[in-house]
N, CA, C and O atoms as a GROMACS GRO file, in nm:
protein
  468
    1UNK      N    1  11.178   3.257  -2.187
    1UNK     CA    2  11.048   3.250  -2.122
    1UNK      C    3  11.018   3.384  -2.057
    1UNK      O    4  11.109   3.463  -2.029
    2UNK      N    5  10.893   3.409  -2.034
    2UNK     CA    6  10.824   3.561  -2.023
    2UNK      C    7  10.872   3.564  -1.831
    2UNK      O    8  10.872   3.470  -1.752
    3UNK      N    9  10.896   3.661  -1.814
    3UNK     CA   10  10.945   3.654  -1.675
    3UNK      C   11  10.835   3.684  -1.607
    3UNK      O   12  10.849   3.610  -1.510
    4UNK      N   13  10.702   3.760  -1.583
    4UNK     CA   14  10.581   3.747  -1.591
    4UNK      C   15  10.557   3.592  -1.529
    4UNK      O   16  10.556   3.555  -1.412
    5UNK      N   17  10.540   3.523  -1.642
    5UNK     CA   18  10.469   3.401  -1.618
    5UNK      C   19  10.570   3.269  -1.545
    5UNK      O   20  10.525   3.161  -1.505
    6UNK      N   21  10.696   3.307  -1.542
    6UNK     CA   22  10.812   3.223  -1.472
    6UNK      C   23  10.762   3.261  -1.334
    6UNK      O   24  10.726   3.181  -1.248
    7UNK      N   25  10.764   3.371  -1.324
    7UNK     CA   26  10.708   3.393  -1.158
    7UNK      C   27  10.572   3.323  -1.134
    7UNK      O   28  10.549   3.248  -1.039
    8UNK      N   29  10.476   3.360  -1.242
    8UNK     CA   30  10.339   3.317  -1.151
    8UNK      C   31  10.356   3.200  -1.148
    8UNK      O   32  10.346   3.156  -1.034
    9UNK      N   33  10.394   3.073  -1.279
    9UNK     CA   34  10.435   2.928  -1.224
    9UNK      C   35  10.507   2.944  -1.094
    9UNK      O   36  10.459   2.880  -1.000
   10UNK      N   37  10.582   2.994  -1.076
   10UNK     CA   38  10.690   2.972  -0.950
   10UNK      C   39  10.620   2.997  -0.804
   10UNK      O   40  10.660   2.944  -0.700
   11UNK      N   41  10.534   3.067  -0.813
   11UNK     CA   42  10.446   3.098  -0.743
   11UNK      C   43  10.291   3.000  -0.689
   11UNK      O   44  10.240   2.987  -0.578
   12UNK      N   45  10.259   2.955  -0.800
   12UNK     CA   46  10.133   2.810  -0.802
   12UNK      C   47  10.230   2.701  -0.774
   12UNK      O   48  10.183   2.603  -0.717
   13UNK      N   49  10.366   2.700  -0.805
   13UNK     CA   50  10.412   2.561  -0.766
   13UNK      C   51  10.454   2.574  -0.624
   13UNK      O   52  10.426   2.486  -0.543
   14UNK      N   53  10.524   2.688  -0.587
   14UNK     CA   54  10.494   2.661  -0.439
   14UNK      C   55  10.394   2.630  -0.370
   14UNK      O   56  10.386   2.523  -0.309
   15UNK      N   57  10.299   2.728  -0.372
   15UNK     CA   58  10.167   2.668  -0.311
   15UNK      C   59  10.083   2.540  -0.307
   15UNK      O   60   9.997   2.516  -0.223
   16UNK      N   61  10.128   2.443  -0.434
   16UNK     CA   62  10.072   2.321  -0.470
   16UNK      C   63  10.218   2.249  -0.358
   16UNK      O   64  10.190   2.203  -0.248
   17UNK      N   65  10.320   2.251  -0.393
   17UNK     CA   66  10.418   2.177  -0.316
   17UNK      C   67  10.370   2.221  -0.140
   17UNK      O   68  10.355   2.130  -0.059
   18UNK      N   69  10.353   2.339  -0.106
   18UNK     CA   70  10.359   2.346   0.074
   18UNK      C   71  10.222   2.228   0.063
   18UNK      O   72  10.242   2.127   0.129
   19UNK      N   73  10.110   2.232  -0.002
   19UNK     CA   74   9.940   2.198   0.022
   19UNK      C   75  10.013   2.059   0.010
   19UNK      O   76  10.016   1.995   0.116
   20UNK      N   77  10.060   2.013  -0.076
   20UNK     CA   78  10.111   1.856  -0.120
   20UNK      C   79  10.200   1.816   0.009
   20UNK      O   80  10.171   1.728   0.091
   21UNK      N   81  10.289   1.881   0.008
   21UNK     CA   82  10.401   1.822   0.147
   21UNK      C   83  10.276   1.829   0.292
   21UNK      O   84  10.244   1.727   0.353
   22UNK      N   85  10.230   1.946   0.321
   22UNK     CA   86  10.157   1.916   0.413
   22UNK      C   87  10.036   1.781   0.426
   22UNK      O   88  10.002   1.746   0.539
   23UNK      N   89   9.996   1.736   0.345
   23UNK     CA   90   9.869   1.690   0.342
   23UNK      C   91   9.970   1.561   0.314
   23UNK      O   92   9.975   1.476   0.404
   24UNK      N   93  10.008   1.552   0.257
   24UNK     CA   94  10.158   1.395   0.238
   24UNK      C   95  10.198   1.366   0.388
   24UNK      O   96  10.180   1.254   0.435
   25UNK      N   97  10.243   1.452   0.452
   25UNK     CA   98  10.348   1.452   0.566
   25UNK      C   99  10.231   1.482   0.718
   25UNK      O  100  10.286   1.472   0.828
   26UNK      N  101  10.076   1.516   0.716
   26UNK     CA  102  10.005   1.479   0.811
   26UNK      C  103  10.068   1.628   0.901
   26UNK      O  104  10.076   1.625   1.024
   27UNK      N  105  10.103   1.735   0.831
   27UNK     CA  106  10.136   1.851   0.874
   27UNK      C  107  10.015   1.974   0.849
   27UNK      O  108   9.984   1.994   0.732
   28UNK      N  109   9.946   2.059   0.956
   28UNK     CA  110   9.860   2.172   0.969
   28UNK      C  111   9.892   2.249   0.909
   28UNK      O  112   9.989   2.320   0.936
   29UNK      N  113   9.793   2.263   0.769
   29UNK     CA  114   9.818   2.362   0.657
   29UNK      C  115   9.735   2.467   0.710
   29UNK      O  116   9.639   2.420   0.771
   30UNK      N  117   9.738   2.568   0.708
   30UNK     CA  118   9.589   2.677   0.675
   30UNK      C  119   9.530   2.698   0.518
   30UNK      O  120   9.544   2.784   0.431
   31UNK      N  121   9.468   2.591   0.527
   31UNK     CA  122   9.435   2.545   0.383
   31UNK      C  123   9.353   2.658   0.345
   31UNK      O  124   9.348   2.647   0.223
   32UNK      N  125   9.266   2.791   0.388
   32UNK     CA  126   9.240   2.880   0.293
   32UNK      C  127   9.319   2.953   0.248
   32UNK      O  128   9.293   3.004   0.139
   33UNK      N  129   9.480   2.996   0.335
   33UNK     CA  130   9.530   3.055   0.248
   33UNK      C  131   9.620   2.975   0.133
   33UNK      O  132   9.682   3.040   0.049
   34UNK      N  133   9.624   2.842   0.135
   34UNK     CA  134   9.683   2.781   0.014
   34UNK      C  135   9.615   2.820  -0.111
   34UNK      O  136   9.660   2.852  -0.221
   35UNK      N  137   9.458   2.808  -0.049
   35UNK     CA  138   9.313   2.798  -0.195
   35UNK      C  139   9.350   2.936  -0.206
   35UNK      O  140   9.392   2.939  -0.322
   36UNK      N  141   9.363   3.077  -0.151
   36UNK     CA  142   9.342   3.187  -0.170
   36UNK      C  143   9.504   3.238  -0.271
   36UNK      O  144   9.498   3.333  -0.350
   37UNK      N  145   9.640   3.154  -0.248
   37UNK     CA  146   9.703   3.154  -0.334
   37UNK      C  147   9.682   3.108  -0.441
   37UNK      O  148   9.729   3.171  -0.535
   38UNK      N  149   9.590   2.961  -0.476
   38UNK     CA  150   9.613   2.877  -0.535
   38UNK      C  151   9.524   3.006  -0.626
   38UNK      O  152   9.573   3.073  -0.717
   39UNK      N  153   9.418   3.015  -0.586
   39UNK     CA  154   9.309   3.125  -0.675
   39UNK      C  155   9.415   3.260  -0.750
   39UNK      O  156   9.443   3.285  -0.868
   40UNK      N  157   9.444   3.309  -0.657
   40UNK     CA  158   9.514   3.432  -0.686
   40UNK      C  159   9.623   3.399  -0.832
   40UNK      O  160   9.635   3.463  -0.936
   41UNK      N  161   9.685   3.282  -0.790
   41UNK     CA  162   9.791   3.237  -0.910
   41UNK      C  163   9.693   3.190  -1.014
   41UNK      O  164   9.732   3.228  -1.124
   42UNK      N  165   9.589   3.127  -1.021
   42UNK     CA  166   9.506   3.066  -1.147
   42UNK      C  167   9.453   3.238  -1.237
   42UNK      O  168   9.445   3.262  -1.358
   43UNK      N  169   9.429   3.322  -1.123
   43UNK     CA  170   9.380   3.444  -1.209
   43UNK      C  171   9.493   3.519  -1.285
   43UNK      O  172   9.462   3.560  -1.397
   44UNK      N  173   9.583   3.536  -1.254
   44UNK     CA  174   9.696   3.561  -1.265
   44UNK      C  175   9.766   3.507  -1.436
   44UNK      O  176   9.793   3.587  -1.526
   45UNK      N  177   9.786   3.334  -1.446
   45UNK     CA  178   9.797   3.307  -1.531
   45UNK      C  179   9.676   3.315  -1.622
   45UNK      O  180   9.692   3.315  -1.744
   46UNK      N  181   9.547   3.322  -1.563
   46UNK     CA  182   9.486   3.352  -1.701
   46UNK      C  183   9.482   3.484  -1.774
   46UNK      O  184   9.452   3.498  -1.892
   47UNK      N  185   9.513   3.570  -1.695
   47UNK     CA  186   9.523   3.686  -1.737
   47UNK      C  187   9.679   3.695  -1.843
   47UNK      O  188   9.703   3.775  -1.933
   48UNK      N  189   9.740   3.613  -1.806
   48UNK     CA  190   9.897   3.630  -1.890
   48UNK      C  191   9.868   3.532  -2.027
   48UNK      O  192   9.924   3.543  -2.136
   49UNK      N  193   9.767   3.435  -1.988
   49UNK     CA  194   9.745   3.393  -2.118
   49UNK      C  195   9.718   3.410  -2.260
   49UNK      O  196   9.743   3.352  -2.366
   50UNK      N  197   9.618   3.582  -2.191
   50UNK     CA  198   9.507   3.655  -2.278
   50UNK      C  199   9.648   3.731  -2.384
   50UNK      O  200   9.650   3.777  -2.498
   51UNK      N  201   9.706   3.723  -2.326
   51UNK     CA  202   9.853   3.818  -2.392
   51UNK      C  203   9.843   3.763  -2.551
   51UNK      O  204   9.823   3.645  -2.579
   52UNK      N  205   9.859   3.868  -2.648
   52UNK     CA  206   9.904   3.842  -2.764
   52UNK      C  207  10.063   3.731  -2.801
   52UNK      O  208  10.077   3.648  -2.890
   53UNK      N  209  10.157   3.773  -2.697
   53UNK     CA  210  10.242   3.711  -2.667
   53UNK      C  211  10.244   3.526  -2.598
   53UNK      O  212  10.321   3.430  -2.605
   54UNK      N  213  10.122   3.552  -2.539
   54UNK     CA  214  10.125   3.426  -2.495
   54UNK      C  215  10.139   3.301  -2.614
   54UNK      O  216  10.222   3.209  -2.614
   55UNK      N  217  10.012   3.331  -2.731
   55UNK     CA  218  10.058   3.212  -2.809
   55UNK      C  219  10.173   3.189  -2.869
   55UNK      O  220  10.178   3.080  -2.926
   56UNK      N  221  10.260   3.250  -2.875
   56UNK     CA  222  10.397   3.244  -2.938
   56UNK      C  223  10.460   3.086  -2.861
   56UNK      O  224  10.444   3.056  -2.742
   57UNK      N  225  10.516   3.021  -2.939
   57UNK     CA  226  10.575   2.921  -2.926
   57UNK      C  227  10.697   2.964  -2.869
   57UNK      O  228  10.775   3.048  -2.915
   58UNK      N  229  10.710   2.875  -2.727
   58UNK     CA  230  10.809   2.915  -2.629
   58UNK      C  231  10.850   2.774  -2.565
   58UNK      O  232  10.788   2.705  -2.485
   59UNK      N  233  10.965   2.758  -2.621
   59UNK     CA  234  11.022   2.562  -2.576
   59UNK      C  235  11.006   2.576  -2.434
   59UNK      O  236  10.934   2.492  -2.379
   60UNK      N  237  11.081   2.700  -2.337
   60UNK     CA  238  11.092   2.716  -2.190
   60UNK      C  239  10.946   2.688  -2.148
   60UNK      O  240  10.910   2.595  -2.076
   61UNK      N  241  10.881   2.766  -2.193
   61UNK     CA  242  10.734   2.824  -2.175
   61UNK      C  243  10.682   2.689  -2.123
   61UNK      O  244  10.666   2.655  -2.005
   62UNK      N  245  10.656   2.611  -2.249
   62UNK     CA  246  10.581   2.464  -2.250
   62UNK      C  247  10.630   2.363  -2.146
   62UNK      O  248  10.567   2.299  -2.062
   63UNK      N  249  10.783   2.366  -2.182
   63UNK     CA  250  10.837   2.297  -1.997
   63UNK      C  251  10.780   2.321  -1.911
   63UNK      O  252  10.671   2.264  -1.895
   64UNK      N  253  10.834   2.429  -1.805
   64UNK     CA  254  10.764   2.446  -1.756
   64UNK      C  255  10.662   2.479  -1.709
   64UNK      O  256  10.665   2.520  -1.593
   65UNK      N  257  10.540   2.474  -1.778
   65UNK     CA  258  10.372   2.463  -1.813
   65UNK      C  259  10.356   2.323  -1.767
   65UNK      O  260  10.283   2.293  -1.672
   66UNK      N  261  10.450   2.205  -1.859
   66UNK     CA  262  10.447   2.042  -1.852
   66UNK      C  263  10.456   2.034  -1.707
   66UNK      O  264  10.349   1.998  -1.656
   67UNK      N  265  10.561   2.059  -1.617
   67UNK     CA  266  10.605   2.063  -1.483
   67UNK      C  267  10.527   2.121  -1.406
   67UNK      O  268  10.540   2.094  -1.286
   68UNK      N  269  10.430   2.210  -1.443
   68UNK     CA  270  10.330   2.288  -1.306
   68UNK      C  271  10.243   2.164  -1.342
   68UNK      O  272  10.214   2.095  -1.245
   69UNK      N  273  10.183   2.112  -1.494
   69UNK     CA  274  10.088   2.032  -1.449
   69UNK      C  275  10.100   1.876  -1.420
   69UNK      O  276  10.002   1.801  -1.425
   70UNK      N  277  10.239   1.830  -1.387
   70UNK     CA  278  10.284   1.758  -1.331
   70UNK      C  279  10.244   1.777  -1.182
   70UNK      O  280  10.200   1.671  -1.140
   71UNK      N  281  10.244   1.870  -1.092
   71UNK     CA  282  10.267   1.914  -0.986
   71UNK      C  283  10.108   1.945  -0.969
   71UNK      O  284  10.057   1.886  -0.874
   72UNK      N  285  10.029   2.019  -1.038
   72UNK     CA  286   9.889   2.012  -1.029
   72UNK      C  287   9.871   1.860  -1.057
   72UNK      O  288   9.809   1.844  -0.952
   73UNK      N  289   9.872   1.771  -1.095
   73UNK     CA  290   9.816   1.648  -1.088
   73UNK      C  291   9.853   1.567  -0.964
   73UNK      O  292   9.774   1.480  -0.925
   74UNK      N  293  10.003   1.597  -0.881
   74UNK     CA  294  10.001   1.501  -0.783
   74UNK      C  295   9.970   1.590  -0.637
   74UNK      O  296   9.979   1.547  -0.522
   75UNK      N  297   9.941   1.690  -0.670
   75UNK     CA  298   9.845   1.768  -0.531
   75UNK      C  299   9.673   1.736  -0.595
   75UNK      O  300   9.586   1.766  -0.514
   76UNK      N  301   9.638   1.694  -0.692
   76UNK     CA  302   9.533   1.668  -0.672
   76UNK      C  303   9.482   1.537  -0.613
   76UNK      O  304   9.386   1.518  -0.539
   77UNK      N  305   9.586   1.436  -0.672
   77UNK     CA  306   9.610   1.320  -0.574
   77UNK      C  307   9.603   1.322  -0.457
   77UNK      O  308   9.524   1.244  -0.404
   78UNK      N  309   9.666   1.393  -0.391
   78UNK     CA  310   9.674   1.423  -0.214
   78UNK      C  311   9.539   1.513  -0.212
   78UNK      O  312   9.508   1.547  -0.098
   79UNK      N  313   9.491   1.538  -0.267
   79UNK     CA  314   9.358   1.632  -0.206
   79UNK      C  315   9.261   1.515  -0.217
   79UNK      O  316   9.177   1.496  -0.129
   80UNK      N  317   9.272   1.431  -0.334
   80UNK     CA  318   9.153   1.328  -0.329
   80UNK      C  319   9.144   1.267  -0.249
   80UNK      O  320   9.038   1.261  -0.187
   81UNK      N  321   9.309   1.157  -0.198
   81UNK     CA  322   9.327   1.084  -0.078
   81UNK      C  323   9.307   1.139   0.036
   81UNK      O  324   9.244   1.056   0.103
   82UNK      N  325   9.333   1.267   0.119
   82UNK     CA  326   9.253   1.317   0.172
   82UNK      C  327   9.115   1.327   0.138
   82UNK      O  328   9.064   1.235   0.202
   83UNK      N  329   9.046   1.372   0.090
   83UNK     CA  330   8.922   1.401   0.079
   83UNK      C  331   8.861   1.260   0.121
   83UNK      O  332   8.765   1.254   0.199
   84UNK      N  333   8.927   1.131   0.059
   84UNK     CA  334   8.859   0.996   0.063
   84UNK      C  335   8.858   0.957   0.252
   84UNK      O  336   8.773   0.918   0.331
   85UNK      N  337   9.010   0.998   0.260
   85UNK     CA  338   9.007   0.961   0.428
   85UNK      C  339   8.930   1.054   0.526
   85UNK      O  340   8.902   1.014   0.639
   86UNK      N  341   8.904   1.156   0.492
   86UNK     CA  342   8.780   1.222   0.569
   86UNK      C  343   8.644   1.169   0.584
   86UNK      O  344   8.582   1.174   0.690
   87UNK      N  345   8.592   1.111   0.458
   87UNK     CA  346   8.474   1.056   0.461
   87UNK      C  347   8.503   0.922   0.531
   87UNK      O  348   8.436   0.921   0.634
   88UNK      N  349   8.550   0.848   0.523
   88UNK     CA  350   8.569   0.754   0.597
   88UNK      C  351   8.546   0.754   0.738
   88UNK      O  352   8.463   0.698   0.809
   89UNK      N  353   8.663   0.848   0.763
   89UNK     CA  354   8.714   0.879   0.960
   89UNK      C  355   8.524   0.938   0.956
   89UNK      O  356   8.463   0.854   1.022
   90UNK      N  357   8.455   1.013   0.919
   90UNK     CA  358   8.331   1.096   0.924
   90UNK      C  359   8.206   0.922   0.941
   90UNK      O  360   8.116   0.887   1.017
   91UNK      N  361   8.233   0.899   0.895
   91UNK     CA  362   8.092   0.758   0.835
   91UNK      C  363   8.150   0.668   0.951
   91UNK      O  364   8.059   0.616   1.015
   92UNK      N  365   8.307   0.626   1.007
   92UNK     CA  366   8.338   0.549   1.097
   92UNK      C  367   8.225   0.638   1.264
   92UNK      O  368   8.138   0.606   1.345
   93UNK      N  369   8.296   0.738   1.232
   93UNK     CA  370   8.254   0.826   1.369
   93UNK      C  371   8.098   0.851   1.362
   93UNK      O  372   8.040   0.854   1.470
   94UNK      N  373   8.015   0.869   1.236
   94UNK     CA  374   7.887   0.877   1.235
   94UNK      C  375   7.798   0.726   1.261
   94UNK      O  376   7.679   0.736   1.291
   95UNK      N  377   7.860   0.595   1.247
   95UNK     CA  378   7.834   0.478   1.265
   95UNK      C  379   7.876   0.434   1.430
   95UNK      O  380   7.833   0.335   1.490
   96UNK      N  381   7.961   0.525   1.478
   96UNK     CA  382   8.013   0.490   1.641
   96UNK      C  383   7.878   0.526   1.693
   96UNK      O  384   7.793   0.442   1.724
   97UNK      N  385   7.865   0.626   1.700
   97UNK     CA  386   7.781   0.737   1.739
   97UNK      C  387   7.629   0.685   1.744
   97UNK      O  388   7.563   0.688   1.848
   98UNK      N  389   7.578   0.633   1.612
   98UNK     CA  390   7.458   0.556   1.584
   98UNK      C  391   7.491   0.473   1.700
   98UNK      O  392   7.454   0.505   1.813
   99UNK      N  393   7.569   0.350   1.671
   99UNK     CA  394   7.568   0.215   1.766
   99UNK      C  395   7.550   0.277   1.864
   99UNK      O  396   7.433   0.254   1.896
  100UNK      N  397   7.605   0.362   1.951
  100UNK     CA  398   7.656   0.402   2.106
  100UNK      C  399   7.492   0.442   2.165
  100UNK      O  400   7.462   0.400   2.276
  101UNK      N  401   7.398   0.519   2.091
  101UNK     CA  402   7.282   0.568   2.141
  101UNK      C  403   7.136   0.441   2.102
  101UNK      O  404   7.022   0.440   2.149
  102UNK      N  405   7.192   0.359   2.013
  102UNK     CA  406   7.113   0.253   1.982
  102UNK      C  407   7.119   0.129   2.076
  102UNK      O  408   7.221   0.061   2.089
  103UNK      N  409   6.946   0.094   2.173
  103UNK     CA  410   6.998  -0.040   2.211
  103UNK      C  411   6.944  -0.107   2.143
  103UNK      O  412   6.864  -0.180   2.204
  104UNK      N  413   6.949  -0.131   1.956
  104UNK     CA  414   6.899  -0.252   1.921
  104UNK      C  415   6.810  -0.277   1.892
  104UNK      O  416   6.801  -0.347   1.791
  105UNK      N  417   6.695  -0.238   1.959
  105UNK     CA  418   6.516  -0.265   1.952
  105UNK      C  419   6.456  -0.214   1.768
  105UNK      O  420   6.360  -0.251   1.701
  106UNK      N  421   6.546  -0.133   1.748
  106UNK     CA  422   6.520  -0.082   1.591
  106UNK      C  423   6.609  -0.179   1.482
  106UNK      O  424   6.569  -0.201   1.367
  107UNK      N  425   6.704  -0.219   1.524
  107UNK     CA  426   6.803  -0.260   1.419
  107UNK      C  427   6.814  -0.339   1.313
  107UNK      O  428   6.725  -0.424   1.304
  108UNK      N  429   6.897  -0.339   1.228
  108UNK     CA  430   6.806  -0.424   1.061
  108UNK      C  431   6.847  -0.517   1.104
  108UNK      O  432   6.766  -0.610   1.101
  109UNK      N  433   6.994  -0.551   1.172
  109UNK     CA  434   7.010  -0.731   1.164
  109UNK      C  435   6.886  -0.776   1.260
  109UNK      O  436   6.842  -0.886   1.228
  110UNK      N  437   6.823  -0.719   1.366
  110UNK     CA  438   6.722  -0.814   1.421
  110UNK      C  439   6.589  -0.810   1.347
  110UNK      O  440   6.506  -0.901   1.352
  111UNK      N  441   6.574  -0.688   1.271
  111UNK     CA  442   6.464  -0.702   1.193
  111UNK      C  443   6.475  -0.843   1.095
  111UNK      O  444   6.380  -0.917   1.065
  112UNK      N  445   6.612  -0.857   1.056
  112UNK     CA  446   6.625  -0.954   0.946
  112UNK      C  447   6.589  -1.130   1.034
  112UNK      O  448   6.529  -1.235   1.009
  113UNK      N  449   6.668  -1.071   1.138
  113UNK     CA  450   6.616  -1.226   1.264
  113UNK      C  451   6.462  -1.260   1.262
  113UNK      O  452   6.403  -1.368   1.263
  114UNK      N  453   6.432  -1.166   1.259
  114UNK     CA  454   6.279  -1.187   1.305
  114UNK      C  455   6.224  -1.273   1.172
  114UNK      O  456   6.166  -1.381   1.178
  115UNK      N  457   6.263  -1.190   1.041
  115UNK     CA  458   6.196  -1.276   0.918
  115UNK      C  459   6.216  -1.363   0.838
  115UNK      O  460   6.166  -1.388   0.728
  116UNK      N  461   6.357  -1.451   0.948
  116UNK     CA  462   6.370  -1.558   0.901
  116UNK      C  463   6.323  -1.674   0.976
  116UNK      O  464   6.312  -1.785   0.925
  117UNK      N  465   6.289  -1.642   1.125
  117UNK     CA  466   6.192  -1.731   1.230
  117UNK      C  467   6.072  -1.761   1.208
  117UNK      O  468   6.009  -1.827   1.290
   0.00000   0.00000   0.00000
């Protein structure tokens, strides 16, 4: 395997594992510089791709290719589940917030009271 591209995998899989363990484990990432690795390593391998060498059939190669996108698929998992529990905690806290300044005089369940009396 191209030693080149053993590093830059080795390199995106760290960064996907710290973003994954942190966001798993409820630990303070500085999530731009994960994205600013994560970027830096995506340019990186595409540039090693462009290689005449790259298409050459490489058993190592394809392993671990299989294994980064093993590892890209379950940090995307944790970015979704995050992403899902943000909107949530956001719509809980944007619905507190409504109730707390609302007394009612507008509200659909009494609108709905009214048009069934």
């Amino acid at each position: 395997m191209d030693t080149m591209l053993a590093k830059a995998v080795d390199r995106l899989e760290a960064a996907l594992s710290t973003e994954t363990d942190a966001l798993g484990g409820g630990k303070p990432v500085d999530l731009m510089e994960i994205t600013a690795r994560k970027n830096q390593s995506l340019l990186e391998l595409s540039r090693l791709a462009r290689r005449p060498e790259a298409l050459e059939e490489d058993p190592a190669a394809r392993e671990r290719l299989t294994g980064l996108a093993k590892a890209i698929e379950k940090n995307r998992r944790a970015l979704e589940l995050h992403v899902r529990a943000s909107h949530e905690i956001s719509a809980l806290i944007a619905r507190s917030i409504t109730d707390a300044e609302s007394d009612g005089t507008y509200s659909l369940q009494l609108g709905r009271k009214a048009a069934r009396s």
